[in-house]
C-alpha positions in Angstrom: -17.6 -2.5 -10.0 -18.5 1.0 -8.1 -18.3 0.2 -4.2 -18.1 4.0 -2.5 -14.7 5.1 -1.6 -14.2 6.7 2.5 -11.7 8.2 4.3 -10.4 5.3 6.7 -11.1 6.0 10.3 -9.5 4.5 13.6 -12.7 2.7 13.9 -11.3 1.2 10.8 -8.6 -0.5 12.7 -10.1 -3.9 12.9 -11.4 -4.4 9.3 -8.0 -3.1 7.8 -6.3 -6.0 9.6 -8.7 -8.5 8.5 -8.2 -7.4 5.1 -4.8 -7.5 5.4 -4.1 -10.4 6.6 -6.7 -11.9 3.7 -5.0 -10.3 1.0 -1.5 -11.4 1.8 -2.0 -14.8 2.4 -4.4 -15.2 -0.5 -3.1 -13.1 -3.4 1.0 -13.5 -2.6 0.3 -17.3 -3.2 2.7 -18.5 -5.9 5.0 -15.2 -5.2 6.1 -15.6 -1.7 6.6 -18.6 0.2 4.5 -18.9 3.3 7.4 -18.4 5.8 7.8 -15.3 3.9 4.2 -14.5 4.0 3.7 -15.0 8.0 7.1 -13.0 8.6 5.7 -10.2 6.3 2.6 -10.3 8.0 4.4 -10.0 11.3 7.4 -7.5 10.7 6.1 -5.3 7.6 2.0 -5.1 6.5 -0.2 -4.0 8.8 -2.3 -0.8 9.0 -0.1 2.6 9.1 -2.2 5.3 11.6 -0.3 8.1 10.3 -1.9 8.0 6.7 -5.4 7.7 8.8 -4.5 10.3 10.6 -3.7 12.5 7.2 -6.8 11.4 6.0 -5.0 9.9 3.1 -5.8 6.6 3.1 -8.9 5.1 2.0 -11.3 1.9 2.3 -13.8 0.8 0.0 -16.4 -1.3 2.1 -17.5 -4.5 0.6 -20.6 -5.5 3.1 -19.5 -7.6 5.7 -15.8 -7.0 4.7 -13.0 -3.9 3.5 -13.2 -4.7 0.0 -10.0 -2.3 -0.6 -7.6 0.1 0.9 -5.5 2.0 -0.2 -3.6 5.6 0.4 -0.9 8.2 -0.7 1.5 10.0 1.8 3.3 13.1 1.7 5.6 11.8 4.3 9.4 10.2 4.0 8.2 6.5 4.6 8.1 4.3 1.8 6.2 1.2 2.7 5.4 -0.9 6.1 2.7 -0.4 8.8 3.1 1.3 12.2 5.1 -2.2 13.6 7.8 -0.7 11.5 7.8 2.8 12.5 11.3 3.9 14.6 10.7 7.6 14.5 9.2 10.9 13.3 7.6 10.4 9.8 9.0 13.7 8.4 7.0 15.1 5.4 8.3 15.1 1.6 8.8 18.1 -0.7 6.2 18.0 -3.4 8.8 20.4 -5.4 11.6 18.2 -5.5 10.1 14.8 -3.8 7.7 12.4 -4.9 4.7 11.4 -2.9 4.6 7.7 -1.7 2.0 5.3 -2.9 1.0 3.7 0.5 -0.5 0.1 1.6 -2.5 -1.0 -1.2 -4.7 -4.4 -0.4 -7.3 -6.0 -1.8 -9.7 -8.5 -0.1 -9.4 -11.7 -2.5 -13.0 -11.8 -2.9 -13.0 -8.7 -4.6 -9.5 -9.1 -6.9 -9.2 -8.3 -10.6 -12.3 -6.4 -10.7 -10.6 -2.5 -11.0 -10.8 -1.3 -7.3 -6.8 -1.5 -7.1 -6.9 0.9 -10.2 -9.8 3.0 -8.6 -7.8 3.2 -5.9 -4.5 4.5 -7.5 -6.2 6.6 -9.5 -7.3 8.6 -6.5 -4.4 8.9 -5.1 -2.5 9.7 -7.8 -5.3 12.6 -8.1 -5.1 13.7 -4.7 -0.8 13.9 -4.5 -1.3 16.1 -7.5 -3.6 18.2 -6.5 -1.5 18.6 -3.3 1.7 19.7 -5.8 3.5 16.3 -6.3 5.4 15.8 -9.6 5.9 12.5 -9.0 5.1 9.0 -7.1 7.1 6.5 -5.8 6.4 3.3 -4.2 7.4 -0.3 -2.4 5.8 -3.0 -4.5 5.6 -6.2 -3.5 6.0 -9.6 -5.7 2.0 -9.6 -6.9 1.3 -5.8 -7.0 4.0 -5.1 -10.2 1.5 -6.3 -12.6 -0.6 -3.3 -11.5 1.7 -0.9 -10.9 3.5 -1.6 -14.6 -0.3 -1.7 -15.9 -0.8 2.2 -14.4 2.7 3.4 -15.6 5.1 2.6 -13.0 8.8 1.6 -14.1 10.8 -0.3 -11.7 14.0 1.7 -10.0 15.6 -1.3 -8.4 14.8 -4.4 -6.8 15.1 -4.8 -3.1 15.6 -7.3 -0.5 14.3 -6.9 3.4 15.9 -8.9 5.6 12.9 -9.5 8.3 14.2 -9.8 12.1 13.6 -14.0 11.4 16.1 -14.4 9.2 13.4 -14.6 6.4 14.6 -12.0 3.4 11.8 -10.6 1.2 12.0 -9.1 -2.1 10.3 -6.0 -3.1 10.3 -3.7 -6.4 10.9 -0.1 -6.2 8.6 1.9 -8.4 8.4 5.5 -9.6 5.8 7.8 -12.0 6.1 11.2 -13.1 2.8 12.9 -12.8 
């Protein structure tokens, strides 16, 4: 499937959570309970402005709906959207720090048919070009089967407690480049 891949915009703002929302409640079935699913959606996924505002983050328009997104960052935070943010995003040292695979969705009407892997592989392209050795991400439950299938090994499991209570587990992921 070729759909044409953008720079996300702010005008993007209201798609991205539309495809958000879509994604995580459709393709974390059978991973995450749906208590942990609505607290996610809540505390955790949701669009991140500063990787629009890098122009590192990208859509892939599917008509009517954001088929995909998807971005890199060569700043410190790992994973989350701006409802997580506390302070300054400092930026990462490609020389000694690896860039962050950012924020990766997919609309459900448009899963298992390669755009995740278009996606990443742009990235991965673009964090090298801007001198990263390496990439590091936040997986969730359903994206490992990707991330393993494009050469990410797992560093360590991790657990979120969300400000509910609800405690959500995550994979941490890195790939030399």
């Amino acid at each position: 499937m070729h759909l044409p891949l953008r720079h996300a915009t702010p005008d993007d703002l209201p798609a991205l959570r539309t495809l958000i929302d879509a994604s995580v409640r459709e393709l974390s079935r059978g991973f995450y309970s749906e208590a942990q699913v609505e607290s996610a959606l809540r505390y955790v996924f949701g669009p991140d402005t500063q990787l629009i505002s890098d122009r590192t983050y990208y859509v892939l328009p599917g008509g009517e709906v954001l088929a995909a997104a998807g971005g890199w960052s060569r700043r410190r935070t790992l994973y989350g959207g701006d409802q997580m943010k506390l302070a300054e995003d400092p930026e990462l040292d490609p020389a000694t720090e690896p860039a962050r695979i950012r924020a990766f969705y997919v609309h459900p009407a448009f899963a298992r048919r390669g755009l995740g892997r278009m996606l990443l592989a742009h990235c991965s392209r673009a964090a090298k070009t801007a001198g990263f050795r390496s990439l590091e991400l936040m997986s969730t439950l359903p994206g490992v089967p990707l991330y393993t299938a494009m050469g990410f090994q797992p560093i360590e499991d991790s657990v979120r407690t969300l400000p509910d209570g609800v405690e959500l587990p995550f994979v941490r992921m890195g790939k030399p480049l």
